[in-house]
C-alpha positions as CSV (number, residue, x, y, z in Angstrom):
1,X,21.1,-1.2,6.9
2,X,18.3,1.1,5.7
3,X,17.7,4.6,7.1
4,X,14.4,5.6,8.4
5,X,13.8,8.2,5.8
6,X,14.9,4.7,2.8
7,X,12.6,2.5,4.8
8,X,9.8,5.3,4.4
9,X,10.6,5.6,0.6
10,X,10.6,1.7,0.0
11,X,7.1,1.3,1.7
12,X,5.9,4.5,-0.9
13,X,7.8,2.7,-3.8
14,X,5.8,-0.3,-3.0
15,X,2.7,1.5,-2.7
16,X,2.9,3.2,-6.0
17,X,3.0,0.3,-7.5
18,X,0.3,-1.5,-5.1
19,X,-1.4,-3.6,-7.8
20,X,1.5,-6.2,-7.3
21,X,0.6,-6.7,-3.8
22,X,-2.2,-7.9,-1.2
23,X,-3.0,-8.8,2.2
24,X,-2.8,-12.5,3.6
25,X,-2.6,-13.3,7.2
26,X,1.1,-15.2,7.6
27,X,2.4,-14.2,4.5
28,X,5.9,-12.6,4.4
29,X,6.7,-11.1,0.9
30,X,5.8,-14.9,-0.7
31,X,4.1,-14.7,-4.2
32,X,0.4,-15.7,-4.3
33,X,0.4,-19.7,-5.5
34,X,-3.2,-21.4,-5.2
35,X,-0.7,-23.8,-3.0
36,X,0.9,-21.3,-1.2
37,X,-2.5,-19.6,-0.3
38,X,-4.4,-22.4,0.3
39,X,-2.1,-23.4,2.7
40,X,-2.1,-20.7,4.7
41,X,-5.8,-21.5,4.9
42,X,-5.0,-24.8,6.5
43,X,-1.7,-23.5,8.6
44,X,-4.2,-20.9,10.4
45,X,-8.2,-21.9,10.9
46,X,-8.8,-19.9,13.6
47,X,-8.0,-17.5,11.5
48,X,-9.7,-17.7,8.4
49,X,-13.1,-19.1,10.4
50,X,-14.4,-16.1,9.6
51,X,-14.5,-15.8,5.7
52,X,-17.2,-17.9,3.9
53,X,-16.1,-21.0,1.6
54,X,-17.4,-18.3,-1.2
55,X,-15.1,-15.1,0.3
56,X,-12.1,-17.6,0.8
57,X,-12.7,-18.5,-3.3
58,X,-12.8,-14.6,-3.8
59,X,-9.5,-14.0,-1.9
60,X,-7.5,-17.0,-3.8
61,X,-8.5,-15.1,-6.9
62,X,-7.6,-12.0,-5.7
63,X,-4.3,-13.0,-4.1
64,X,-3.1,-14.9,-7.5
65,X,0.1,-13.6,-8.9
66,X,0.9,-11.4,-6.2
67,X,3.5,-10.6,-3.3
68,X,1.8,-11.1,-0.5
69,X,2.3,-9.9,3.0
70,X,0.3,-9.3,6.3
71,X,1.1,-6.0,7.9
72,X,4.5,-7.0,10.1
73,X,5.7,-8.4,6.8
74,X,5.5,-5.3,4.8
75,X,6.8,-3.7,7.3
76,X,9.6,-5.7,8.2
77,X,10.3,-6.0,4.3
78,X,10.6,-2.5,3.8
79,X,12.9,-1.8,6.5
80,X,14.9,-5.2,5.7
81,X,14.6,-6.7,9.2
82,X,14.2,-10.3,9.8
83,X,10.5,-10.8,10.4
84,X,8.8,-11.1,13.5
85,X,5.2,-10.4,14.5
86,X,3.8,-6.8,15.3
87,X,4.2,-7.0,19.6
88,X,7.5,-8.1,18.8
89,X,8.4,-5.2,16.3
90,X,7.2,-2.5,19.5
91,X,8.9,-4.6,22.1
92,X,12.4,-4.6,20.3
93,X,11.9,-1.0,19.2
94,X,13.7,2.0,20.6
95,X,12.8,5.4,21.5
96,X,8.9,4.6,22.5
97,X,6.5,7.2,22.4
98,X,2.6,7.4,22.5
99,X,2.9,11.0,21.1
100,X,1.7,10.7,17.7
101,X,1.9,14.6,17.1
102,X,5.3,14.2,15.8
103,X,5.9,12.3,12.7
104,X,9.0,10.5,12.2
105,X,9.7,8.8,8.7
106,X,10.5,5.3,8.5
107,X,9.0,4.8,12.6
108,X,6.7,1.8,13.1
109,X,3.4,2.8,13.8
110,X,1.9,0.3,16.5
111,X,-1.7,-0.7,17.8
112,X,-2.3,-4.1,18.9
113,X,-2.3,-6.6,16.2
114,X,-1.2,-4.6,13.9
115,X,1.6,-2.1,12.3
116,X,2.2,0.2,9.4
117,X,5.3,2.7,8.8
118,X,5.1,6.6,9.1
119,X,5.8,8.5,6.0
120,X,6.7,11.6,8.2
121,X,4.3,14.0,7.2
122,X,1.7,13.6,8.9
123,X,0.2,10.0,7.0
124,X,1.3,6.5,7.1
125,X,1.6,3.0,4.7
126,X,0.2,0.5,5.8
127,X,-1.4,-3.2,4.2
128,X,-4.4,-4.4,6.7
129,X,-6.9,-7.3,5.5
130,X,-7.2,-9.8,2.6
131,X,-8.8,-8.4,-0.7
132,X,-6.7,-5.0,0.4
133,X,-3.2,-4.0,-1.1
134,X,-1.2,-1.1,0.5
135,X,-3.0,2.2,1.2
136,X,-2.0,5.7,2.8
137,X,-3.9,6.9,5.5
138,X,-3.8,10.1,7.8
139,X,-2.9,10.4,11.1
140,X,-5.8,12.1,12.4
141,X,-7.9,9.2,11.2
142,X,-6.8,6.4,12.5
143,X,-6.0,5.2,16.0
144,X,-2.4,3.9,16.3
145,X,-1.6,3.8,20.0
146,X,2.2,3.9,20.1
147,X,5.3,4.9,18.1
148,X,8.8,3.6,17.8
149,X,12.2,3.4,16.0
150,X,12.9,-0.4,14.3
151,X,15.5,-2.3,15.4
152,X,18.1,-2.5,12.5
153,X,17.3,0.8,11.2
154,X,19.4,4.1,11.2
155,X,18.3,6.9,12.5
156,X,21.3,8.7,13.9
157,X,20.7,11.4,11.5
158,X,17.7,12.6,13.7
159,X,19.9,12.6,16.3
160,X,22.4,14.9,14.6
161,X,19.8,17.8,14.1
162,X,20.5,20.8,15.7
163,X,19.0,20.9,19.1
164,X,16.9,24.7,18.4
165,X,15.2,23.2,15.4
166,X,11.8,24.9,15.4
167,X,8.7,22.4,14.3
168,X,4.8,23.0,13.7
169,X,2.1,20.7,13.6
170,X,-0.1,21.9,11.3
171,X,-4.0,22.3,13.0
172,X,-7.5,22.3,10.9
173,X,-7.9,25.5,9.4
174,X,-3.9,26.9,9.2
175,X,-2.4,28.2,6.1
176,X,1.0,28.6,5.5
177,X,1.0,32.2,5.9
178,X,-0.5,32.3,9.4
179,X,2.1,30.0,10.1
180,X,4.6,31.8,9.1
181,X,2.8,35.1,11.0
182,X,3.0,33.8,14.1
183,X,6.7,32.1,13.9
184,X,8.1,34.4,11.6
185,X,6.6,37.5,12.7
186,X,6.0,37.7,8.5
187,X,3.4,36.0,6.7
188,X,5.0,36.6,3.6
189,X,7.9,34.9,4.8
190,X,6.0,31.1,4.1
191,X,8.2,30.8,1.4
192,X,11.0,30.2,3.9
193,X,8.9,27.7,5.7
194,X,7.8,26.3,2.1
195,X,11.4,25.9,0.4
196,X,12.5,24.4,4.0
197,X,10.3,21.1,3.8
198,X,10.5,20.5,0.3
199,X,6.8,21.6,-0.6
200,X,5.5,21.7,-4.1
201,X,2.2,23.9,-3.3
202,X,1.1,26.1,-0.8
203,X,-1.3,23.0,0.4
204,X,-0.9,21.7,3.9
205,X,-3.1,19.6,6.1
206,X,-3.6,18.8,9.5
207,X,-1.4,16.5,11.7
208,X,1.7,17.7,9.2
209,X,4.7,18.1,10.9
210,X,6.5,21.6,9.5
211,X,10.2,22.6,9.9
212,X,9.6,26.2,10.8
213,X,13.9,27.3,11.2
């Protein structure tokens, strides 16, 4: 069983190496055949009604040689869950929120129809339509309505944090050293704040979620 914070570094592990990847509708971690894809074609019409005969060419070619998934595959392959579709995912989830302020790592990010898996800081993974492999995307620009914990996945360690841990969510136009200011009572005292979640440069962005103490 994975933890959140693994299932979070499998989905960027995936991601850096994204060219091995794409999108198909049905698809659960399969490698891109001509077969394989062309029956998917066939197994959902309704489906793929919407692409051209030309754009259905354009994503055989595209899909060719790679793993494929549609977004509750990727997901569920990352956290090594038997796959189910994305309602399912939320329904069987624990710990439901629709407070999107605070990032969790390896927490399913929900709207209807589809999925993607929080990286914790304040952006997500996920994979979202053919001729598309796995992208990041922030928080603050997309519309997820609801967030979760997978079943399977370990996250008892979040439980185990101490109950006075102080957070921040970072807001347009905040630097570090404000931050710090106002919790701190220091500014030069960021470098607390900085050594605490890991960060390489003083560069923060919106929607980040900051251990303050």
């Amino acid at each position: 069983m994975y933890t959140g914070l693994e299932v979070s570094q499998r989905a960027l592990k995936m991601y850096n190496e994204r060219e091995k990847y794409a999108y198909l509708y049905g698809a659960k971690g399969e490698m891109g055949t001509e077969e394989f894809i062309r029956n998917k074609f066939k197994q959902y019409p309704s489906y793929f009604s919407k692409y051209t005969k030309e754009q259905l060419e354009e994503i055989v070619k595209y899909s060719l040689g790679k793993q494929l998934f549609d977004c509750s595959g990727f997901v569920c392959y990352c956290a090594s869950i038997p796959d189910v579709y994305s309602g399912k995912l939320l329904e069987e989830g624990t710990n439901k929120t629709k407070n999107m302020k605070d990032g969790k790592a390896g927490w399913l990010c929900y709207k209807k129809g589809h999925v993607g898996i929080d990286r914790g800081d304040g952006t997500f993974l996920h994979i979202y339509k053919e001729m598309n492999t796995i992208e990041p995307v922030r928080f603050a620009d997309y519309n997820w309505t609801d967030q979760c914990r997978l079943k399977g996945v370990e996250y008892s360690y979040e439980d185990a944090q101490q109950p006075d841990t102080v957070t921040h969510t970072v807001k347009e136009g905040e630097s570090l050293w404000g931050i710090a200011k106002k919790y701190l009572g220091d500014g030069a005292r960021y470098v607390e704040i900085k050594a605490l979640n890991n960060l390489k440069s003083n560069e923060i962005h919106p929607g980040q979620v900051l251990i303050i103490k």
